[in-house]
C-alpha positions, 0 to 999 in steps of 0.5 A: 372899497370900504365900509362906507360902500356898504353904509351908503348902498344900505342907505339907498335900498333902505329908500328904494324899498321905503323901509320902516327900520332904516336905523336898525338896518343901518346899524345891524344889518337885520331885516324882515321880508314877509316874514323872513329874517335877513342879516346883512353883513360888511366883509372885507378880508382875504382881499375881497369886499363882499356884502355877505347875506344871512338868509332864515329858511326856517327849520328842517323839515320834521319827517326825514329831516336825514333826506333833507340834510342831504338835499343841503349838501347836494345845494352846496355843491351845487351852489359853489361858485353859482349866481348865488354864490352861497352855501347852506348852513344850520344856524347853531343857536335855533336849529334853522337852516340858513342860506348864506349868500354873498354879493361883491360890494363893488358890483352891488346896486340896492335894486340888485340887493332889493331883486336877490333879496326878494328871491331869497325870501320866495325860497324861504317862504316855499321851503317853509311850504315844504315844496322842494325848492333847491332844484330851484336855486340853480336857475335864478339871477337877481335883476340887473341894475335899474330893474326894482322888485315888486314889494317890501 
């Protein structure tokens, strides 16, 4: 695979989805899904050619940010090798928590992408609710190919 795999699936979710900042996408892999920052980004080392996604799930909660931060390590142990495929990470620069995701680009298809996107906003917007969404993470797939999500 190449990098041209990563630009042309980009392109085609970018028409799937009708987005409004297809150039920027294009070019830097940053998006909004209400209200939730995406980065996405072409990796192809160690012998793997992976879409890695860099999802903003906002900040630690304020009281017991301690439990919080172990309820994190709990999810990366759980999530190792899981349909998400991801880890928790704090994001250096703001503080917030960030789920990084991965998809292998030769499996990727931009309803595929659009589906575990979509998904990956609905924890951020309940994690930013204060709702205890990692037990959540453990039970979902993104849709099959031909399957398209509900809104952008």
């Amino acid at each position: 695979m190449s990098h041209q795999k990563y630009i042309e699936l980009l392109s085609e979710f970018c028409s799937l989805v009708d987005a409004t900042n297809t150039a920027d996408i294009l070019e830097h892999g940053n998006l909004h899904i209400d209200g939730v920052a995406f980065s996405l980004a072409h990796e192809d080392t160690l012998g793997r050619d992976d879409l890695i996604i860099y999802c903003d799930f906002g900040s630690l909660p304020q009281k017991d940010s301690n439990r919080a931060y172990l309820e994190l390590l709990h999810a990366n142990l759980m999530l190792y090798g899981g349909s998400l495929g991801g880890t928790f990470a704090i994001n250096p620069e703001s503080g917030n928590v960030l789920l990084l995701a991965y998809q292998r680009l030769a499996d990727a298809t931009p309803e595929g992408l659009a589906s575990h996107l979509n998904i990956l906003a609905e924890l951020a917007k309940l994690w930013r609710d204060g709702e205890a969404v990692l037990d959540r993470l453990f039970a979902i797939e993104p849709a099959r190919s031909g399957e398209t999500p509900e809104r952008f």
